[in-house]
MDAnalysis code that builds the backbone (N, CA, C; Angstrom):
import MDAnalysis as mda
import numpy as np

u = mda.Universe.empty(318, n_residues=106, atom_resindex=np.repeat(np.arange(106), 3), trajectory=True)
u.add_TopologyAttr("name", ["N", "CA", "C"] * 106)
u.add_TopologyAttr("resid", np.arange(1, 107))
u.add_TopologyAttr("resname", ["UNK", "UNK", "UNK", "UNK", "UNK", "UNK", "UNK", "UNK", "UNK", "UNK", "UNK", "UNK", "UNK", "UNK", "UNK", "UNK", "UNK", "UNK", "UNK", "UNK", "UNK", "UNK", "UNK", "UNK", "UNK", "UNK", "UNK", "UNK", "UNK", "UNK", "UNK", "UNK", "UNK", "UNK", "UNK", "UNK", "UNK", "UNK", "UNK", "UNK", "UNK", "UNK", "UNK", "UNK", "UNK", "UNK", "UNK", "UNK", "UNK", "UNK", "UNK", "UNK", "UNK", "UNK", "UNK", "UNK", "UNK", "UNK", "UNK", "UNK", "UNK", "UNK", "UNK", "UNK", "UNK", "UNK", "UNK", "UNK", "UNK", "UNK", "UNK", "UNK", "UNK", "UNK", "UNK", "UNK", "UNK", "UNK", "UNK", "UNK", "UNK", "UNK", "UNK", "UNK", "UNK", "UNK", "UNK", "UNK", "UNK", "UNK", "UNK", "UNK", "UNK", "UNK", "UNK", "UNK", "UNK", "UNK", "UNK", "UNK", "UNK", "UNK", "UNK", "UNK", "UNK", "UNK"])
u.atoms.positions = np.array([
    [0.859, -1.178, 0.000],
    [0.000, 0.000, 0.000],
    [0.898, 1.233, 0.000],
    [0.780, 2.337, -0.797],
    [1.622, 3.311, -1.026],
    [1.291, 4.626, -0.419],
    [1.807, 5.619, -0.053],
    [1.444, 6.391, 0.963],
    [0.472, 7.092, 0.817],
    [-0.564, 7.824, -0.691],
    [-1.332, 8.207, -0.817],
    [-2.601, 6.925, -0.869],
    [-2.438, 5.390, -1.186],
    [-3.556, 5.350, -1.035],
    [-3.866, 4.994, 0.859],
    [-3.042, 4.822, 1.493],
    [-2.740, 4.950, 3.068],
    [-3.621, 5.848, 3.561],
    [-3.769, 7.104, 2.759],
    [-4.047, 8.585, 3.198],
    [-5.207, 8.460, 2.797],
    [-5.481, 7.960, 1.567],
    [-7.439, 8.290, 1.319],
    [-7.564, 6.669, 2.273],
    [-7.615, 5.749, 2.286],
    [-7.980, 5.159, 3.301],
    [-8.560, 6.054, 4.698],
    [-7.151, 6.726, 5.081],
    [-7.446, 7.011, 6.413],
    [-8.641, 8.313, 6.466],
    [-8.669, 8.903, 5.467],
    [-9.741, 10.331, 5.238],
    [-10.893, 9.774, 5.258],
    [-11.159, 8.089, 4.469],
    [-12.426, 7.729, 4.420],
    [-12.942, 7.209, 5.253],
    [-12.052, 6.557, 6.114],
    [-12.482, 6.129, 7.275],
    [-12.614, 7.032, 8.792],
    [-12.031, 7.908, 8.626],
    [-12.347, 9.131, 9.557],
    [-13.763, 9.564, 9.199],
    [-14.120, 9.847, 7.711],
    [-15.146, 10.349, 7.482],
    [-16.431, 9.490, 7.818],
    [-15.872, 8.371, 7.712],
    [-17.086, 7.383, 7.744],
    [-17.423, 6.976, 9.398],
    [-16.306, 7.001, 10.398],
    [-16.792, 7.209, 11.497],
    [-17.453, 8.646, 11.660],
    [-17.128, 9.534, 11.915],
    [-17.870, 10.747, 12.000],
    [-19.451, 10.911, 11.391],
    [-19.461, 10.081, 10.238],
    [-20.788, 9.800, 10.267],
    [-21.304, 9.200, 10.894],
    [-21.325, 7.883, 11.450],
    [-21.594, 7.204, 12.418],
    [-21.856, 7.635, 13.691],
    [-21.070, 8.681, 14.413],
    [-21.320, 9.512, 15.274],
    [-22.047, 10.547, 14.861],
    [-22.143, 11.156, 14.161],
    [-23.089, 11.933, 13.660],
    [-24.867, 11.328, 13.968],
    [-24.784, 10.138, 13.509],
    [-26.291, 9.515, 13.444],
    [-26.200, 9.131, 14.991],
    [-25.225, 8.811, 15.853],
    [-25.584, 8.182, 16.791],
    [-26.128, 9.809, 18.081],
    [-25.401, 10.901, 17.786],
    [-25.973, 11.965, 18.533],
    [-27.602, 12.318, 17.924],
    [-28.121, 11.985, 16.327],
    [-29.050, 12.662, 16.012],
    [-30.136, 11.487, 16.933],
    [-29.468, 9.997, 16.789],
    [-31.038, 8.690, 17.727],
    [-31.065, 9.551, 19.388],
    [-30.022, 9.592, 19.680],
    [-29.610, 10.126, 20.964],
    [-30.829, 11.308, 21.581],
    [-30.908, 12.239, 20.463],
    [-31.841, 13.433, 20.771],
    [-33.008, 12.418, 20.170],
    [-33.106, 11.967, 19.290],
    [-34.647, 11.474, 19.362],
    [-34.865, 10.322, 21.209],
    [-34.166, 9.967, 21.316],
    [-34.489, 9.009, 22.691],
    [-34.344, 9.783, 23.758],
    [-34.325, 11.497, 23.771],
    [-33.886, 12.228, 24.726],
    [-33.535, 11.877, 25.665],
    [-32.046, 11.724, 25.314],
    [-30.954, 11.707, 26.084],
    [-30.424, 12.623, 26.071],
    [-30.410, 14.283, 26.657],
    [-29.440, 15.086, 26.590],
    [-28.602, 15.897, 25.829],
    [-28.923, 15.906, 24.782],
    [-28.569, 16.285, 23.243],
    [-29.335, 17.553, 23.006],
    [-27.984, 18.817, 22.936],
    [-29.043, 19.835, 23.084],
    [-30.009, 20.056, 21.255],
    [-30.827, 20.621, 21.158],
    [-31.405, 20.848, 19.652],
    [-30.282, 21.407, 18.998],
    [-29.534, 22.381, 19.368],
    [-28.444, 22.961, 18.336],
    [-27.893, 21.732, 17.609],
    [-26.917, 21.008, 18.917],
    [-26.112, 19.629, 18.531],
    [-26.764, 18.796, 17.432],
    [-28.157, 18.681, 17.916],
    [-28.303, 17.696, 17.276],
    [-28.611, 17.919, 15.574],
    [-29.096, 19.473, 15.413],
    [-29.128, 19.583, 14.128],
    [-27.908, 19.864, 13.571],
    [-26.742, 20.339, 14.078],
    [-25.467, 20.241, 13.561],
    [-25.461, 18.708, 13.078],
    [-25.407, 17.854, 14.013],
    [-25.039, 16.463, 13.630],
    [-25.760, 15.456, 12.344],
    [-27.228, 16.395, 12.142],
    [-28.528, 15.861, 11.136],
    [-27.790, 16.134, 9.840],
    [-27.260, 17.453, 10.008],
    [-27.128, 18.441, 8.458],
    [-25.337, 17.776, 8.318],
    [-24.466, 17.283, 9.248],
    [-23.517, 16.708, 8.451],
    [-23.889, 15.236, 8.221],
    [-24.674, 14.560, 8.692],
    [-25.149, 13.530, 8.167],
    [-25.703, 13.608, 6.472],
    [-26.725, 14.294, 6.050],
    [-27.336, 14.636, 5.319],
    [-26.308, 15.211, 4.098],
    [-25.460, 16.212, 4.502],
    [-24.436, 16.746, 3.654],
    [-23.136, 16.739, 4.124],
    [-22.771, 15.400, 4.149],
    [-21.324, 14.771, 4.430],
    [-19.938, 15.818, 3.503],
    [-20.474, 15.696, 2.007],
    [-19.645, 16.153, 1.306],
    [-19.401, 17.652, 1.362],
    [-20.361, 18.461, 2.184],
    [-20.288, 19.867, 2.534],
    [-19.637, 19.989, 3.356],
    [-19.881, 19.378, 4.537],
    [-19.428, 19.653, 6.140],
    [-18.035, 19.200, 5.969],
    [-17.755, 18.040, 5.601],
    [-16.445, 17.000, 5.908],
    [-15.025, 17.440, 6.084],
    [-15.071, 19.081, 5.660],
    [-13.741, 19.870, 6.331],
    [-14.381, 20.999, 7.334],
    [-15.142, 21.074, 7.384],
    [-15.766, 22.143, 8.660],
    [-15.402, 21.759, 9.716],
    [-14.772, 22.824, 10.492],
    [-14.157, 22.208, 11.638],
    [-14.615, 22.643, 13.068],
    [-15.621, 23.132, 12.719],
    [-16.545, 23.573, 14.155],
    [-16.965, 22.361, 13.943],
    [-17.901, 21.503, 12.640],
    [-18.939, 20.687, 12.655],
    [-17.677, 19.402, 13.434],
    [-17.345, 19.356, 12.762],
    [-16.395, 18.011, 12.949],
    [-15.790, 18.032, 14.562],
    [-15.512, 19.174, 15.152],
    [-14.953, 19.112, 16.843],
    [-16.736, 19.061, 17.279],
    [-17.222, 19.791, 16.768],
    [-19.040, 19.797, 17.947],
    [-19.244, 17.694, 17.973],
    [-19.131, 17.407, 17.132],
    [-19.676, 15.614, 17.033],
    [-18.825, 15.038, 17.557],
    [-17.252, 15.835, 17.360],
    [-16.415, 14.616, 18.622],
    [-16.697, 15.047, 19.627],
    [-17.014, 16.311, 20.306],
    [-17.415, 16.512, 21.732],
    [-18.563, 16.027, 22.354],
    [-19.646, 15.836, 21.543],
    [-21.140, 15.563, 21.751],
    [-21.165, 13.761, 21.679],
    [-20.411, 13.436, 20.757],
    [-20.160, 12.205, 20.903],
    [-19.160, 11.363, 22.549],
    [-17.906, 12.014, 22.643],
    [-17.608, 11.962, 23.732],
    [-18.070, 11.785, 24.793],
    [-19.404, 12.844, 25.398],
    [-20.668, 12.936, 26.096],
    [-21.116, 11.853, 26.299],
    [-21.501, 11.479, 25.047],
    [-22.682, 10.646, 25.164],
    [-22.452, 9.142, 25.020],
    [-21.041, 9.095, 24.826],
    [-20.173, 7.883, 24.558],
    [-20.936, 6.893, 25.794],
    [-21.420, 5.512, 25.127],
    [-21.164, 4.638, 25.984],
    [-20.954, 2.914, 25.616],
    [-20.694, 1.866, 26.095],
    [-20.454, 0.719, 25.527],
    [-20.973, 0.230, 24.188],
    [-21.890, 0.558, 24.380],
    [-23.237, 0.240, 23.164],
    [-23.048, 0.928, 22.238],
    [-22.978, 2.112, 22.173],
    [-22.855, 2.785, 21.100],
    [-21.325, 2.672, 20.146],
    [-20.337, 2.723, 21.655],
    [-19.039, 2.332, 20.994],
    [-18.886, 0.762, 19.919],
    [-19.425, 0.232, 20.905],
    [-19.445, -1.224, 19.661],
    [-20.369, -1.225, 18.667],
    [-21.331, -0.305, 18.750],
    [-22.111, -0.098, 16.942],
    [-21.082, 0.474, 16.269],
    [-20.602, 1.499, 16.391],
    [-19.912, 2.020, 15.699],
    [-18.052, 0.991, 15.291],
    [-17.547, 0.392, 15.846],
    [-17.208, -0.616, 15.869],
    [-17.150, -1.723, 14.960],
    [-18.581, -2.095, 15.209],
    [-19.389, -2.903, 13.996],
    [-19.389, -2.567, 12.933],
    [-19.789, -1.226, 12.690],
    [-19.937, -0.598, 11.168],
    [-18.854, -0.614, 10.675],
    [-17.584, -0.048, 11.316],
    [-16.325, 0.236, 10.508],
    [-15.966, -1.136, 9.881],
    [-16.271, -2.721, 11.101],
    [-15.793, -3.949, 10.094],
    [-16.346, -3.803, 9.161],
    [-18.265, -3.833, 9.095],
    [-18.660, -4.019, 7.989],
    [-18.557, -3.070, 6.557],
    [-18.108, -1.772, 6.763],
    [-17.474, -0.842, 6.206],
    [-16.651, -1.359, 5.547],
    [-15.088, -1.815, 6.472],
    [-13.996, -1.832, 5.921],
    [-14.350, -3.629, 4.797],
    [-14.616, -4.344, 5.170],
    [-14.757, -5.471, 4.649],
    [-15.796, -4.947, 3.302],
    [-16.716, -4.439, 3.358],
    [-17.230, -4.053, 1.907],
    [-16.500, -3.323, 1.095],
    [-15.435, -2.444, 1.409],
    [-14.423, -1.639, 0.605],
    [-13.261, -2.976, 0.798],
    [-13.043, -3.683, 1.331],
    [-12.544, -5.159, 0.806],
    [-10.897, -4.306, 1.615],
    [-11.181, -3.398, 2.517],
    [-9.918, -2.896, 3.220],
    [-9.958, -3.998, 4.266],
    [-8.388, -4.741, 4.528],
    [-8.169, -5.105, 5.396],
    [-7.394, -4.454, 6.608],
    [-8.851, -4.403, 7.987],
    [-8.481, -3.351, 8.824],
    [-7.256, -3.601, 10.106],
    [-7.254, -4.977, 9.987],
    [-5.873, -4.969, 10.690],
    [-4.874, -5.052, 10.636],
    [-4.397, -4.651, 8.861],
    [-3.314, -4.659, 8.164],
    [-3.412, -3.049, 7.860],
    [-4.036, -2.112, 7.713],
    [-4.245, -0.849, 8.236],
    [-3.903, -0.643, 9.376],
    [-4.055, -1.156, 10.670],
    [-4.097, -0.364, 11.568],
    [-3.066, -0.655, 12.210],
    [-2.280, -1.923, 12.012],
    [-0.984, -2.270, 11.989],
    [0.516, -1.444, 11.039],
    [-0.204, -1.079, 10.171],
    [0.483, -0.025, 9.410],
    [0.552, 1.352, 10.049],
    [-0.761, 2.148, 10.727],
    [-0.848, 3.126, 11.253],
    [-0.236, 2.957, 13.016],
    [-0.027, 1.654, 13.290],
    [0.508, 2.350, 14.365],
    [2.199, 1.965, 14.248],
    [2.526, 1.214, 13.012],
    [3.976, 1.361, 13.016],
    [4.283, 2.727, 12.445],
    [3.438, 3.412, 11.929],
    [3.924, 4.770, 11.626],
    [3.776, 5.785, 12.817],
    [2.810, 5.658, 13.774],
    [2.972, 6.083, 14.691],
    [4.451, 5.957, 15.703],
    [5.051, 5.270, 16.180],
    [5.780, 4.402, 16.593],
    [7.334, 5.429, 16.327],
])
């Protein structure tokens, strides 16, 4: 794997969690749990318009903070879930990724 396609890997999969959190703050305010209305329509409208928001960087810190919040087991392992079934439909193998990303970390 060569360093740019490394890089859209990692953009798509950032993006694709953030959606995931995105939907999980918008169920969140529907099951009122704590989710103020602002949040949650921030989190609706980057759901909805991924390809708008996806460098906005208020939108993108408000869903990791609101997500953070509201973080809990359950939700962490949906989201979890999705990225296998994510990465396995883009036919990315994620622990040969993430074995790559943390020897570059390293």
């Amino acid at each position: 794997m060569n360093t740019s396609e490394f890089n859209d890997i990692g953009k798509a999969l950032h993006g694709f969690i953030l959606l995931k959190k995105a939907s999980e703050i918008v169920q969140a305010y529907k099951d009122n749990e704590g989710i103020e209305f602002h949040e949650m329509e921030i989190a609706q409208l980057f759901t909805l318009s991924y390809r708008q928001f996806n460098e906005d960087e208020f939108s993108i810190d408000l869903i990791i903070r609101v997500y953070d919040r509201i973080q809990n087991e359950e939700r962490h392992n949906r989201i979890i879930q999705a990225v296998k079934e994510w990465t396995a439909e883009k036919k990315i193998d994620l622990d040969s990724f993430l074995e790559i990303l943390r020897t570059e970390s390293a």
